[in-house]
C-alpha positions as CSV (number, residue, x, y, z in Angstrom):
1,X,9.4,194.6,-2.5
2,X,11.4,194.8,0.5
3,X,9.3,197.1,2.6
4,X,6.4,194.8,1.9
5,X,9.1,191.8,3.3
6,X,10.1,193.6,6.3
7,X,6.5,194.7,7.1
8,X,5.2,191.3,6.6
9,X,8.3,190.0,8.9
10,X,7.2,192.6,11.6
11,X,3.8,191.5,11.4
12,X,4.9,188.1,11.8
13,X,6.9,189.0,14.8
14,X,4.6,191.1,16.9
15,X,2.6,188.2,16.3
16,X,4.8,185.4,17.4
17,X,5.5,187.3,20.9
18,X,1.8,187.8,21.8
19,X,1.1,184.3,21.0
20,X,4.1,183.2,23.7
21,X,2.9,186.0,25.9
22,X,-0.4,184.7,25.8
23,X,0.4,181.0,26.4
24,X,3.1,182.3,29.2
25,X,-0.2,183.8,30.6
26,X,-2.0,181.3,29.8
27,X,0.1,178.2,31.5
28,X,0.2,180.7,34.6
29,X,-3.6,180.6,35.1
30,X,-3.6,177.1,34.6
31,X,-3.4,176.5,38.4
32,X,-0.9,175.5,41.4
33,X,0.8,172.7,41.4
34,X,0.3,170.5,44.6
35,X,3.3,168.6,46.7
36,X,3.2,165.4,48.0
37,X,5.2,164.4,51.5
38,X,6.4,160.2,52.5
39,X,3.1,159.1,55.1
40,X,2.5,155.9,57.3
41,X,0.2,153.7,56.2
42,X,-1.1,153.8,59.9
43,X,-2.0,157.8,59.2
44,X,-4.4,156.8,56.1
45,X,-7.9,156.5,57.6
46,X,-11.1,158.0,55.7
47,X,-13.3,157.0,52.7
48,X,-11.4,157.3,49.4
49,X,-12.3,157.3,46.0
50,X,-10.0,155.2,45.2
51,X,-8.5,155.6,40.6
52,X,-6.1,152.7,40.0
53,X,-4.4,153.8,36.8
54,X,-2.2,151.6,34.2
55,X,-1.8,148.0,34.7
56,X,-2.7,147.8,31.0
57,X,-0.2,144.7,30.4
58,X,2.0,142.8,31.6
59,X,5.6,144.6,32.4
60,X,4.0,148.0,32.1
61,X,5.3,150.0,34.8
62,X,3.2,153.3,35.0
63,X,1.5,152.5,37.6
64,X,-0.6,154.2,40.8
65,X,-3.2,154.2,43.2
66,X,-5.0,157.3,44.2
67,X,-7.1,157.7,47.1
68,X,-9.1,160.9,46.4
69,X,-10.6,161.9,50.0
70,X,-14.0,161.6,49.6
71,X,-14.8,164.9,51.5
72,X,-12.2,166.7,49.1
73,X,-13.8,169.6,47.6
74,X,-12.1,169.3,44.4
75,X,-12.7,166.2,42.4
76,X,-9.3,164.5,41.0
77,X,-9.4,164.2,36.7
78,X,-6.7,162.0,35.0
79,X,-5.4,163.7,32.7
80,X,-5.4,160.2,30.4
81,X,-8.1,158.4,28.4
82,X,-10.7,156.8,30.4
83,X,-10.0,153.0,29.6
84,X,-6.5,153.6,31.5
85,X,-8.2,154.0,34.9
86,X,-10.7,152.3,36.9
87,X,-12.1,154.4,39.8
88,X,-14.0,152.6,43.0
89,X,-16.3,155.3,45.5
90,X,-16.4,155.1,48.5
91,X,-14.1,152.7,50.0
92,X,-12.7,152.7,53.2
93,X,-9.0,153.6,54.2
94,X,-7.7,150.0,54.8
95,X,-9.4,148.2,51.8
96,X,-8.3,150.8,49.8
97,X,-4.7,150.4,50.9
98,X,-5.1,146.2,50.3
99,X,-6.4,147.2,47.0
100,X,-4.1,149.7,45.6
101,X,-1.3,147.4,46.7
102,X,-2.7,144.4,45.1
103,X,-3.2,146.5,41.9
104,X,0.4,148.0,41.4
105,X,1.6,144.7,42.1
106,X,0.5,143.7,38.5
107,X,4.4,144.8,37.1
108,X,6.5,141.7,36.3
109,X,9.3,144.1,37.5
110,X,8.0,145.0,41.0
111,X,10.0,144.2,43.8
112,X,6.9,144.7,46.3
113,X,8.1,147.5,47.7
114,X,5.9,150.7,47.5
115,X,6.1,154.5,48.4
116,X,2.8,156.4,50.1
117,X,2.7,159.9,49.9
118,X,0.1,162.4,50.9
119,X,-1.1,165.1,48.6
120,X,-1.3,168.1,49.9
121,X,-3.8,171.3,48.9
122,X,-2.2,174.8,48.9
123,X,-3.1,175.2,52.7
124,X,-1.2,172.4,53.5
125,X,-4.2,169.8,54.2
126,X,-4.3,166.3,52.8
127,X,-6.3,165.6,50.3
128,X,-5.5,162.2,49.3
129,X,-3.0,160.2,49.0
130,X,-0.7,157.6,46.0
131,X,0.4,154.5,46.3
132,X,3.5,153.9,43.4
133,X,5.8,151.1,42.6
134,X,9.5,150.9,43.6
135,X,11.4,148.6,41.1
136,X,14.6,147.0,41.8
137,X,15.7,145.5,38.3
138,X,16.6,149.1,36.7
139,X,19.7,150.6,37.2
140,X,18.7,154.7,37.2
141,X,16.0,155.0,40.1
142,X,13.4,152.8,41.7
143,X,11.0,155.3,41.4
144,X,10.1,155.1,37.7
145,X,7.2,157.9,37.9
146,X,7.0,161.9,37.4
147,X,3.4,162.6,38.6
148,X,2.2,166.1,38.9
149,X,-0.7,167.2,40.7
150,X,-2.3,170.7,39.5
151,X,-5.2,172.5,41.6
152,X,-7.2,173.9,39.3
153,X,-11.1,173.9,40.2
154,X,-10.7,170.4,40.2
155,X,-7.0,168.3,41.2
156,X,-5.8,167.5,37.3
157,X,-3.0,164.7,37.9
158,X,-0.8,163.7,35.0
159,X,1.2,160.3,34.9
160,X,4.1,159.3,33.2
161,X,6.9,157.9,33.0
162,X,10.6,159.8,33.9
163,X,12.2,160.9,31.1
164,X,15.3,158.9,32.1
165,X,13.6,155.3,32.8
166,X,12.0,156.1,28.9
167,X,15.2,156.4,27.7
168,X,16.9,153.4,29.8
169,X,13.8,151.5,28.2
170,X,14.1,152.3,24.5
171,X,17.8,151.5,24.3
């Protein structure tokens, strides 16, 4: 009886590490993960698709604007369900601005301030930019978000909130 538990235990094993080798693999192939860098507001200029996303009620504070380039050879996915978005085509670079800034201002704990960034491809070439809330009324950071940006095919960007404003939140 215990070779048939120590062979099953080894099966179980060899089986265990493929499966981590395999999603080690796996999250490797996934793609490359895209940085962002502070920008004017005088540098944005273009036609933007432009994804407002959250804004679901009153308070909530996950928050952003994208402006997808609308020459960008990779389309931008939210990694979220569809009735959390809204996405607008072609608009132009200062009425997406006066958009995106009217739309994150929908927190009750905004203090109007905001941070632009660029996103930047692997070469080092803009391919769109965010638009996120600063907030003022919580004591850990005034930027509440952990955004990542993945190049995959296609730009997969994931939104939520830091780990440490959830916490703050649900004490």
């Amino acid at each position: 009886m215990e070779i048939l538990s120590e062979g099953y235990s080894n099966t179980v094993l060899k089986s265990f590490v493929v499966i981590l080798l395999f999603l080690g693999l796996n999250a490797c192939a996934r793609g490359k993960y895209l940085k962002t860098e502070e920008v004017k507001t005088s540098d944005v200029t273009g036609t933007f698709t432009l994804i407002m996303y959250g804004c679901g009620y009153h308070g909530d504070m996950d928050n952003v604007a994208i402006l997808a380039g609308e020459d960008a050879q990779r389309p931008f996915e939210i990694f979220a369900p569809e009735f959390s978005y809204r996405i607008k085509k072609n608009v132009a670079a200062r009425d997406a601005l006066k958009e995106a800034e009217r739309f994150i201002g929908c927190s009750s704990r905004i203090n109007q301030s905001f941070h632009l960034a660029k996103i930047l491809d692997g070469d080092g070439n803009t391919i769109g930019y965010e638009l996120r809330p600063l907030y003022s009324r919580l004591s850990a950071a005034s930027d509440v978000l952990d955004i990542s940006y993945v190049s995959n095919g296609k730009v997969t960007v994931r939104i939520k909130l830091k780990e440490e404003i959830e916490r703050q939140l649900t004490q």
